[in-house]
C-alpha positions in Angstrom: -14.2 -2.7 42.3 -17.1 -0.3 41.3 -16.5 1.3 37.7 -15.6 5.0 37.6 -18.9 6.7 36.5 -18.0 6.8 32.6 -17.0 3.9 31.9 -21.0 2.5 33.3 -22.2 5.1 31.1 -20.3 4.2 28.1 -21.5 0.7 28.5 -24.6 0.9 29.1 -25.0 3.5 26.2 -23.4 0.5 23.8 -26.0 -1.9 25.6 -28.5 0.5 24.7 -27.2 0.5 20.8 -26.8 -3.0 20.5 -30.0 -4.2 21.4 -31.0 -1.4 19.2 -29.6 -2.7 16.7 -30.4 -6.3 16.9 -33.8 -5.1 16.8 -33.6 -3.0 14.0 -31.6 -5.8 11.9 -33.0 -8.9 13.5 -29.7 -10.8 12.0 -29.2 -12.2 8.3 -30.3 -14.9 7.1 -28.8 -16.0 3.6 -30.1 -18.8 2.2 -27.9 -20.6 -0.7 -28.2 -23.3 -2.6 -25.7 -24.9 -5.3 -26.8 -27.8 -7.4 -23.9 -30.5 -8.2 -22.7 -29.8 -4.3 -24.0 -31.5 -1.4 -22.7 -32.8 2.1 -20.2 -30.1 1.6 -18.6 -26.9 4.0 -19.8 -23.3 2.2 -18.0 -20.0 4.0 -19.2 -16.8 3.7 -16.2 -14.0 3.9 -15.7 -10.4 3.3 -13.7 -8.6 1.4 -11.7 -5.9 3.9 -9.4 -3.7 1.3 -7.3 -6.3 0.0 -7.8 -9.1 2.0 -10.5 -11.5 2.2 -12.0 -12.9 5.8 -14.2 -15.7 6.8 -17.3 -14.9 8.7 -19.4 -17.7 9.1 -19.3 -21.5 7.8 -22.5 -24.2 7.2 -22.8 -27.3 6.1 -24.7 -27.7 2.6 -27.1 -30.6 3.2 -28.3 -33.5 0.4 -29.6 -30.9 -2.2 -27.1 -28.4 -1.8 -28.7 -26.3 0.4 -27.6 -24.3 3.8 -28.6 -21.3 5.4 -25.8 -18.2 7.0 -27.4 -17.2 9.7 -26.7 -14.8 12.3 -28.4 -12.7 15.6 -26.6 -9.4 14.6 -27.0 -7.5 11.1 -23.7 -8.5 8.8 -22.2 -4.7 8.1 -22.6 -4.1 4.3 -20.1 -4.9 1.8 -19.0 -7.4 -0.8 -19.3 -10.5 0.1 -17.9 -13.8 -0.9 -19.4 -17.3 -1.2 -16.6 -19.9 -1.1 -16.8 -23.7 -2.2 -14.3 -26.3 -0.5 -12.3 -26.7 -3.8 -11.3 -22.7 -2.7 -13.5 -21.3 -5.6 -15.7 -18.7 -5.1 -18.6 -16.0 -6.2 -19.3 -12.7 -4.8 -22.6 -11.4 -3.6 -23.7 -8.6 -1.8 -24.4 -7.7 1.0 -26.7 -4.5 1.9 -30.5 -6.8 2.4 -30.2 -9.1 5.5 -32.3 -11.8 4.2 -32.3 -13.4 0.6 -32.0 -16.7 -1.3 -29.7 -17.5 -4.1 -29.9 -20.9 -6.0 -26.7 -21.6 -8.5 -25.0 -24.5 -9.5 -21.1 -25.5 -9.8 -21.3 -25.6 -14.1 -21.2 -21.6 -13.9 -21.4 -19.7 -10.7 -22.9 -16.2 -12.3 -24.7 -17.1 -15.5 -27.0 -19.8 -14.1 -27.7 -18.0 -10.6 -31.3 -17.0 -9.1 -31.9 -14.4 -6.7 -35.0 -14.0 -4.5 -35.3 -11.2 -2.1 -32.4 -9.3 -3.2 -32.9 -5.9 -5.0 -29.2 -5.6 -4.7 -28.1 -9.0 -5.9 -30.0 -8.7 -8.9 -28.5 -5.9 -10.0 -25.1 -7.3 -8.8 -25.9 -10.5 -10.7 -27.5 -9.1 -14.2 -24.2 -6.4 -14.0 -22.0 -9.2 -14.0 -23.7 -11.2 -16.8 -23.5 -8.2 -18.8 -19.6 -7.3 -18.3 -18.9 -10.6 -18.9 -20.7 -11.0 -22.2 -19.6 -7.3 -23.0 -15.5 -8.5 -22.1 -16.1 -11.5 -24.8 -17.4 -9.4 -27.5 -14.6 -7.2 -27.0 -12.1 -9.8 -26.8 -13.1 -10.8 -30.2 -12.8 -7.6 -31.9 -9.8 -7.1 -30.4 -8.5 -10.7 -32.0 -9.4 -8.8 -34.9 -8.2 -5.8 -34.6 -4.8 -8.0 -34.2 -4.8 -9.9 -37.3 -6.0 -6.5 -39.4 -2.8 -4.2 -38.3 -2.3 -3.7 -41.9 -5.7 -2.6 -42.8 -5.9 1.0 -42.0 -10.4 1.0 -42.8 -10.7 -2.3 -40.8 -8.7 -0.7 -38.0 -10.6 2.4 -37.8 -14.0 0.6 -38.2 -12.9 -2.1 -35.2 -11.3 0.9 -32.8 -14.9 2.4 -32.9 -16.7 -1.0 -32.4 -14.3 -1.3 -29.3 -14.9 2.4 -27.8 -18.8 2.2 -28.5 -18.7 -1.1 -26.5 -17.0 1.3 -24.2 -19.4 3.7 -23.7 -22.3 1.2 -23.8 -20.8 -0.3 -20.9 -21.0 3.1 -18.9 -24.5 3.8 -20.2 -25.6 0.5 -18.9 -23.9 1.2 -15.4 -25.0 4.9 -15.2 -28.8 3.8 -16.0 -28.3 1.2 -12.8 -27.5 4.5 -10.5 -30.2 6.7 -11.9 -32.8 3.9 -11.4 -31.5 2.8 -8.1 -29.6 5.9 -6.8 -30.3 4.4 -3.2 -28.8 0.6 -3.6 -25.2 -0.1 -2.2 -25.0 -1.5 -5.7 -25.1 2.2 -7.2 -22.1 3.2 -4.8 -20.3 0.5 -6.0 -21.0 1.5 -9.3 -20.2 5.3 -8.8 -17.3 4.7 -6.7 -15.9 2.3 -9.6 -16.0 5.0 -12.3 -13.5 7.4 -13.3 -13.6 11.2 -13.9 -14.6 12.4 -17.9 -11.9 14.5 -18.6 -12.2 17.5 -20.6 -10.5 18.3 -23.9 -7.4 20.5 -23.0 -7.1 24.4 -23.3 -5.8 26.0 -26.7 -4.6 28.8 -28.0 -6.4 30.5 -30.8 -4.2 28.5 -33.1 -5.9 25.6 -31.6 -2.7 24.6 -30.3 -2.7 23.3 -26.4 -1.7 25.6 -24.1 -1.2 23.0 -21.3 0.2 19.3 -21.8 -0.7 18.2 -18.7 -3.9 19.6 -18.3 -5.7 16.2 -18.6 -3.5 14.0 -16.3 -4.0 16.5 -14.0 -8.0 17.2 -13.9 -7.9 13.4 -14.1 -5.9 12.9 -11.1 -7.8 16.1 -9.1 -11.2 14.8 -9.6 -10.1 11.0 -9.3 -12.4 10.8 -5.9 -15.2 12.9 -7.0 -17.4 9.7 -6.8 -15.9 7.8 -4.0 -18.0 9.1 -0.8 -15.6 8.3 2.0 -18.3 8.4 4.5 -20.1 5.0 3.8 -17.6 2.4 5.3 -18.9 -0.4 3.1 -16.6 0.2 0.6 -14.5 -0.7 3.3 -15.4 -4.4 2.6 -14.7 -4.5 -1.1 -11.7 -4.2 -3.1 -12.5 -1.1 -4.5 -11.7 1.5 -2.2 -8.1 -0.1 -1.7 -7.9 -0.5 -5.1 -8.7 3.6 -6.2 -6.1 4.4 -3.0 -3.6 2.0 -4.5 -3.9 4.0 -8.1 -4.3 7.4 -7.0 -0.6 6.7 -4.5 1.2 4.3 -7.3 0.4 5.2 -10.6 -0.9 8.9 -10.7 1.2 10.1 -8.1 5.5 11.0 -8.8 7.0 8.3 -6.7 8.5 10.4 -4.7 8.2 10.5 -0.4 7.7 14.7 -0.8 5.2 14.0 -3.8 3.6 10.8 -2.2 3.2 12.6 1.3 1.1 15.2 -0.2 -1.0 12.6 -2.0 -1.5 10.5 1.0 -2.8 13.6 3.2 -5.4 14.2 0.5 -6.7 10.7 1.2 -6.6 10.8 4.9 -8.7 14.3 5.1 -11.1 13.0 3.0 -11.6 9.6 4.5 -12.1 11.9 8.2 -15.1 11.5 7.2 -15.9 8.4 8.4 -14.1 7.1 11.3 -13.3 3.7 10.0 -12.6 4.6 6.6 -10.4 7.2 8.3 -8.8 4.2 10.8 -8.5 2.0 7.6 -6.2 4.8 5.5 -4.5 5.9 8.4 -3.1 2.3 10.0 -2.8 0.6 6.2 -0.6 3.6 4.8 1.3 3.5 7.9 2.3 0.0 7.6 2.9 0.3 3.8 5.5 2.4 3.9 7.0 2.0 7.6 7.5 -1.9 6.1 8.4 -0.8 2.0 11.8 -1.9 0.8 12.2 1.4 -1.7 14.6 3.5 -0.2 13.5 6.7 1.2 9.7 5.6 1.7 10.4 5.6 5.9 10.0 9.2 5.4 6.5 9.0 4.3 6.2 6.7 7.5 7.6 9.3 9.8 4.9 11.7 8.3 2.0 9.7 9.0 3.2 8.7 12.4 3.9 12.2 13.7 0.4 14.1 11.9 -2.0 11.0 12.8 -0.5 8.6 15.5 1.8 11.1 17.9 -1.2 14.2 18.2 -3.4 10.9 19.4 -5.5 11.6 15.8 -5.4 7.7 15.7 -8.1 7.3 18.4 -7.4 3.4 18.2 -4.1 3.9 19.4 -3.3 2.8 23.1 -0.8 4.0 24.9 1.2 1.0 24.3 1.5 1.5 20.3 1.8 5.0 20.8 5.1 4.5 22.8 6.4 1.9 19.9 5.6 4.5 17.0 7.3 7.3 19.0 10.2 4.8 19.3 10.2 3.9 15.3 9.9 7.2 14.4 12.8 8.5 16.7 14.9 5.5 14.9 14.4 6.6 11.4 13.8 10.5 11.7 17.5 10.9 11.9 18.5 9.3 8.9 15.9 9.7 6.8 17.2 10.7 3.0 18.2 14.4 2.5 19.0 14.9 6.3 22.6 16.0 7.6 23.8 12.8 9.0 24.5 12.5 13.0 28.3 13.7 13.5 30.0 10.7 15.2 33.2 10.9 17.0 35.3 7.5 17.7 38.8 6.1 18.2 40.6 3.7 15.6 42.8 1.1 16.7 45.3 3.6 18.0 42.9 5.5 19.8 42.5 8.6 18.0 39.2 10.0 17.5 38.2 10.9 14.0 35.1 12.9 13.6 32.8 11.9 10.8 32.2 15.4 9.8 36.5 16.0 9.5 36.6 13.5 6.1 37.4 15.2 3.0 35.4 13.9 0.6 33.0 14.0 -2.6 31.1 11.0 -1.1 31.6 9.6 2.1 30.3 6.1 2.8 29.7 5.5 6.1 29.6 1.7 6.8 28.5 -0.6 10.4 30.0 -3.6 10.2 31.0 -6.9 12.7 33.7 -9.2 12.0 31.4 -12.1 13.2 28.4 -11.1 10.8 28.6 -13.8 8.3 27.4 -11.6 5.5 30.0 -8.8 6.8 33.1 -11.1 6.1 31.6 -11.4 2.2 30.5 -7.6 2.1 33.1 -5.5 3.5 36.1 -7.5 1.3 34.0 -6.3 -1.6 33.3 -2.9 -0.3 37.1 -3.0 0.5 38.2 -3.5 -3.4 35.8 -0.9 -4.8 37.4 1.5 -2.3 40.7 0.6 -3.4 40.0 0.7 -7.0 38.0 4.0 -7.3 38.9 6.4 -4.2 41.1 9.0 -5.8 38.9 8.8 -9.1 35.9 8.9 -7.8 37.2 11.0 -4.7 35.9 8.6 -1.6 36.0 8.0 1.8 35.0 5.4 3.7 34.4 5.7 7.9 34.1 2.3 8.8 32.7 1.6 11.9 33.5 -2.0 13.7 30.2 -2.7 16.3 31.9 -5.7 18.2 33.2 -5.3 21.5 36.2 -7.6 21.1 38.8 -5.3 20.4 40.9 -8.4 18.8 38.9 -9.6 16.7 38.2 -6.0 15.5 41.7 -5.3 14.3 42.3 -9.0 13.5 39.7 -8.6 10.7 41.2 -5.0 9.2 44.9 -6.5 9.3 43.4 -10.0 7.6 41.3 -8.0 5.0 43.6 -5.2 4.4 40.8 -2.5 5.5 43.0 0.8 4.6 40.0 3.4 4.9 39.1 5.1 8.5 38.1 2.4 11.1 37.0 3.5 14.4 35.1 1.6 16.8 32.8 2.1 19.8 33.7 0.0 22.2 31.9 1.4 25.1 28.8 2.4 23.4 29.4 5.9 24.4 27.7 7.2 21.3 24.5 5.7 20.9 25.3 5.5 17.3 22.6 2.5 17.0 19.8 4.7 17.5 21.1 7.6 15.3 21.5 4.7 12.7 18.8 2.9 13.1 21.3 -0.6 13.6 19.3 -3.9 14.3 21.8 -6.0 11.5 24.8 -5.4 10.0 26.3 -4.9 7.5 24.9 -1.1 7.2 25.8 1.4 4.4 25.0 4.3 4.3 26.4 7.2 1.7 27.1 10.6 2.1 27.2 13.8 0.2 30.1 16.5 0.2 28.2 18.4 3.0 27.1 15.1 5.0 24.0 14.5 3.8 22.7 11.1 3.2 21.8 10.7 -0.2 21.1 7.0 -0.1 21.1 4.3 2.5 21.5 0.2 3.2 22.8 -0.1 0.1 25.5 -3.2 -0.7 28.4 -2.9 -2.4 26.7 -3.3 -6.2 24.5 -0.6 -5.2 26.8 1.6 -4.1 28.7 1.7 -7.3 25.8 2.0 -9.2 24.0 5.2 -7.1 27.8 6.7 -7.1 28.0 6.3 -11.3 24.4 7.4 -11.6 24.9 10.8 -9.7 28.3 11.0 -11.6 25.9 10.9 -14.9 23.4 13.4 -13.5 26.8 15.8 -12.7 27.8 15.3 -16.5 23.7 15.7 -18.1 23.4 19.3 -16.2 27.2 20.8 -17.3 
């Protein structure tokens, strides 16, 4: 069948491009050679945020020595060399064709570069942080065993913060003499924002506590350029993402939804940086076990994935995100909860939004789960034991279609809150409730709300006696 008209076009335009390419690049050619290894398999991988991939193997010959050799240009990043006992050392990878000679005694310290502007800088960097981290590591043993000297502590404490700001001197030299080397990106990319003394009053008092943490955490990316997808194939990247979302950022899905947009525009600029943000966010929070994070999930999926931002995404995905998202959207934290309306074992319908209650915990349960028959006992006594107290409901909702074993299991277990059941599936309940397993607990506010979701029994308790605290702390 003849190809519609833009699809030739499109490939004979990456045709066109590749050859291009291959031209241009003429391969990589990476010749290595490691004294006290022969006869052995070497692996070259790449670093791709925080995950490591293998991208070509050789076989070292009698002397150690193998060539990695390709007929396309290896896209720039850092790189790993990787030994068979599962050691490695890194190298980079900007130049297409250099020689390193090493040996096993000490990977960094005794290795040669030829042909490699980058590699030597790479190379004499890490020579120098690791001698710099020793001389460190002794003043701080000193620092340790003089606690009690207050002029050995000062004098040490500056020893250790000029070895600090040597360190950046040497690194900032390396981008001012090489502003053009991958090895200067790395470099920039890796440092963090100087942060300004904080405002005062005429008093000299500060006028703003937070000043710092937050010029720190504003210009936290001033240095990482989002454009150049190399840093795609080192740690670093993920690593400034990971900090900026987990440690600067109020762990909050409001507070983290906001910090995760920032990334996103920026890394637009590049379309697989932006690809690389978008679909690892996605799955870190669509897959996180903290309560609430599915919200951040929903975000991502409805701003990037469902306008077809996500120019990856196939139809196919597409149709399973919209189907996640429809899932959890209607229970995500803070939402009122879906009104249900179901019979109990006399077949009158009680309506989830008719309980009277401080706290409603809305359970899904089936008297043939294994983990039910341990759970909902449990939930059972804490019901008992606290409802008037603590002033609780339970709707308990039994998912299995056996109406005898249903009310088998409330007689045998004494069940005395509200159980309904659903025996004809008339209320899609599983979709409003995201149900795949049971048991499922969810817990309500005095207005419906869900305040906190597939919790257990424990956990319950615990989230009940903890907003019982907060109640207490604000009268």
């Amino acid at each position: 069948m003849k190809k519609p008209i833009w699809i030739a076009a499109l490939f004979a335009a990456i045709c066109i491009l590749t050859s291009s390419l291959s031209v241009l690049g003429s391969g990589y050619e990476i010749k290595v050679q490691i004294h006290g290894l022969r006869d052995s398999s070497l692996y070259l991988g790449n670093h791709y945020g925080d995950k490591q991939y293998v991208r070509d193997t050789i076989k070292l010959d009698q002397t150690g020595t193998g060539t990695f050799k390709g007929p396309d240009s290896l896209p720039g990043g850092i790189y790993l060399v990787i030994l068979p006992n599962k050691t490695y050392f890194e190298i980079l990878v900007n130049e297409q064709k250099f020689e390193i000679e090493t040996d096993t005694l000490d990977y960094v310290e005794h290795m040669k570069i030829k042909g490699s502007v980058e590699n030597t800088l790479f190379n004499d960097h890490q020579k120098y942080i690791i001698a710099k981290s020793k001389e460190t590591q002794q003043v701080k043993a000193r620092l340790d065993s003089n606690k009690d000297n207050k002029d050995s502590v000062e004098i040490l404490k500056a020893k250790l913060t000029n070895a600090d700001k040597e360190v950046k001197a040497y690194r900032m030299k390396i981008v001012a003499d090489h502003p053009n080397t991958f090895m200067a990106k790395v470099i920039k990319t890796m440092s963090e924002p100087e942060v300004p003394e904080p405002p005062r009053d005429a008093n000299g008092v500060i006028t703003d506590s937070s000043f710092q943490f937050k010029y720190f955490k504003s210009h936290f990316f001033d240095n990482v350029d989002f454009s150049d997808e190399r840093l795609l194939r080192s740690p670093i990247l993920q690593s400034k993402i990971k900090t900026y979302t987990q440690q600067l950022t109020v762990p909050l899905p409001d507070s983290l939804i906001q910090a995760i947009d920032t990334i996103i525009i920026k890394a637009r600029a590049n379309k697989e940086v932006f690809k690389y943000c978008v679909a690892t966010l996605a799955n870190f929070y669509e897959t996180s076990n903290i309560m609430g994070y599915d919200k951040i999930f929903v975000h991502i999926a409805e701003k990037y994935y469902l306008t077809k931002e996500a120019f990856w995404a196939d139809s196919a995905l597409q149709a399973k995100i919209l189907e996640r998202v429809m899932k959890i959207k209607p229970n995500i934290l803070g939402v009122p909860a879906y009104d249900i309306h179901m019979p109990d074992t006399a077949l009158k319908i009680h309506k989830l939004y008719d309980v009277k209650a401080k706290y409603t915990i809305l359970v899904f349960w089936d008297p043939t789960c294994s983990h039910c028959k341990t759970e909902i006992p449990k939930l059972s006594h804490y019901y008992d034991s606290v409802k008037v107290s603590k002033n609780i409901e339970v709707f308990s909702v039994g998912i299995e279609s056996d109406i005898e074993l249903w009310k088998k299991f409330i007689r045998d277990n004494k069940l005395k809150w509200i159980n309904v059941s659903d025996l004809y599936n008339n209320t899609n309940f599983r979709n409003y409730y995201d149900i795949y397993s049971t048991p499922v607990i969810y817990l309500l506010d005095e207005k419906k709300n869900i305040i906190a979701k597939r919790l257990d029994t424990d956990k319950v308790r615990d989230f009940i006696e903890n907003e019982e605290k907060k109640e207490k702390a604000k009268k």
